[in-house]
C-alpha angles and dihedrals in degrees: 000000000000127000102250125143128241096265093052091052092056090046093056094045085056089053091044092047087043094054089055090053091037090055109048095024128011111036096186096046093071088066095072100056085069091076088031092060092044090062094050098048099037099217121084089210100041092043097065085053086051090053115044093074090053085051102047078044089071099031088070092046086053099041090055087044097048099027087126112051105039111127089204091167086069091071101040090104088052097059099077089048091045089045094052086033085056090045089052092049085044082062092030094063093065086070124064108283092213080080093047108057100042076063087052093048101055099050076049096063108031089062095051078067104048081049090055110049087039093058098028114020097036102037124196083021099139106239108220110172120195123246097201088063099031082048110045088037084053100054097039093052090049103063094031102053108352071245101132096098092092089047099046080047097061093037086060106044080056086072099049097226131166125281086248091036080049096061101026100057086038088057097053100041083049100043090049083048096047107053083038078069103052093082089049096048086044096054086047087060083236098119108060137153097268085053090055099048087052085054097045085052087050097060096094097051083040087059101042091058099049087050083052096044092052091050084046096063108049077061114047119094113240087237103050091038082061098051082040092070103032084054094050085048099058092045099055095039087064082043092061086056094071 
C-alpha cells in the first residue's frame, strides 16, 4: 500500500466517488477530479497513473448502465486524430506536466467559448466542430493529464444528443480510450503496484458514485443538465491552470 496519510485517502475516496457519478450521470463532474487527485497524490505526473484504474473501473460500471443508448458512429471521424493526439501526449509525458496542463487548459477554455457564442450569442449559426481539433486535443489531454473530459463534453453538446445518448456514447469512447493508455502509462512507470492498491482500495466509492450518477440523472432537467456541465467545464478547466 502506499504511504499516504489519512486525509489523502479521503480525498481519493471523494475522486473516486466523483468519477462513478461522473460516468453514468454527471459528465462534467468527472473534470474536476484531475486537480482533486493531484492533490492527493502530490505529485501532477504520478497522479494521472493513480487515477486511470479508477477511471477504466467506472467505465465498465457506465458502459453496462448506458449499453443501450451510445451513438458510437458519431464518433467514428474523431479515432485517427485521438489516436495522433495520444501519440503527441506519449511524447508529451517525458516533459513536466506542470507545462503541459495550463496548455490544456487554454484550448479548454477558448473553445467553451466558441461553443457559447455559437449556441447563445449567434443563434441558428450551424456548430460544426472539427474533428481533427476536438480529436487530436482529446487524445492529447487524455494521456497527458486524464483531462479530455472538457473537451468530449463540448464535442458532444455539439451533437445535440440526448442526455442518455450524451453519457452513453461519452462511456464507451472514454473506456476504448482508457484501457488503449494503460501501455503507455506503464511504460511511463506511472502505473505500479503502489498505484494499483490505492485503486483496489477505490472500487466501492467507485461504486457509490455510479449507483448516484444513474439516480442524477432521471432527475436532472436537459436544460439544466446542459448549463451543469458547461459550468463544471469551465470550472475545471480554471482548476487545470494552478
Amino acid at each position: 500500500m502506499p504511504e499516504l496519510h489519512t486525509w489523502q485517502w479521503l480525498l481519493g475516496a471523494l475522486c473516486a466517488f466523483f468519477v462513478g457519478m461522473a460516468k453514468t450521470g454527471v459528465p462534467g463532474l468527472g473534470a474536476l477530479v484531475v486537480p482533486l487527485m493531484v492533490l492527493a497524490i502530490g505529485d501532477a505526473r504520478l497522479s494521472a497513473g493513480y487515477l486511470l484504474p479508477v477511471l477504466i473501473t467506472a467505465d465498465l460500471f457506465a458502459v453496462y448502465y448506458w449499453r443501450k443508448h451510445a451513438s458510437a458512429w458519431k464518433l467514428f471521424s474523431l479515432a485517427p486524430w485521438v489516436l495522433i493526439g495520444m501519440a503527441g501526449g506519449a511524447l508529451a509525458l517525458r516533459l513536466d506536466e506542470r507545462y503541459i496542463r495550463p496548455m490544456v487548459a487554454v484550448i479548454v477554455l477558448a473553445m467553451l467559448g466558441v461553443y457559447l457564442y455559437r449556441q447563445y450569442l449567434k443563434k441558428g449559426f450551424a456548430v460544426q466542430p472539427h474533428p481533427v481539433v476536438y480529436g487530436g486535443l482529446a487524445g492529447f489531454a487524455t494521456t497527458v493529464a486524464n483531462a479530455a473530459g472538457p473537451v468530449m463534453n463540448l464535442y458532444l453538446l455539439s451533437k445535440r444528443l440526448s442526455k442518455e445518448e450524451f453519457i452513453a456514447t461519452g462511456a464507451w469512447f472514454f473506456f476504448f480510450v482508457n484501457l488503449a493508455k494503460v501501455p503507455v502509462y506503464l511504460f511511463h512507470g506511472i502505473v505500479n503496484g503502489g498505484s494499483l492498491a490505492f485503486d483496489a482500495a477505490m472500487i466501492p466509492a467507485v461504486a457509490a458514485g455510479a449507483i448516484t450518477g444513474r439516480w442524477a440523472v432521471n432527475h436532472i432537467p436537459m436544460k439544466a443538465f446542459e448549463a451543469l456541465v458547461i459550468a463544471l467545464t469551465f470550472i475545471s478547466s480554471l482548476l487545470l491552470l494552478r
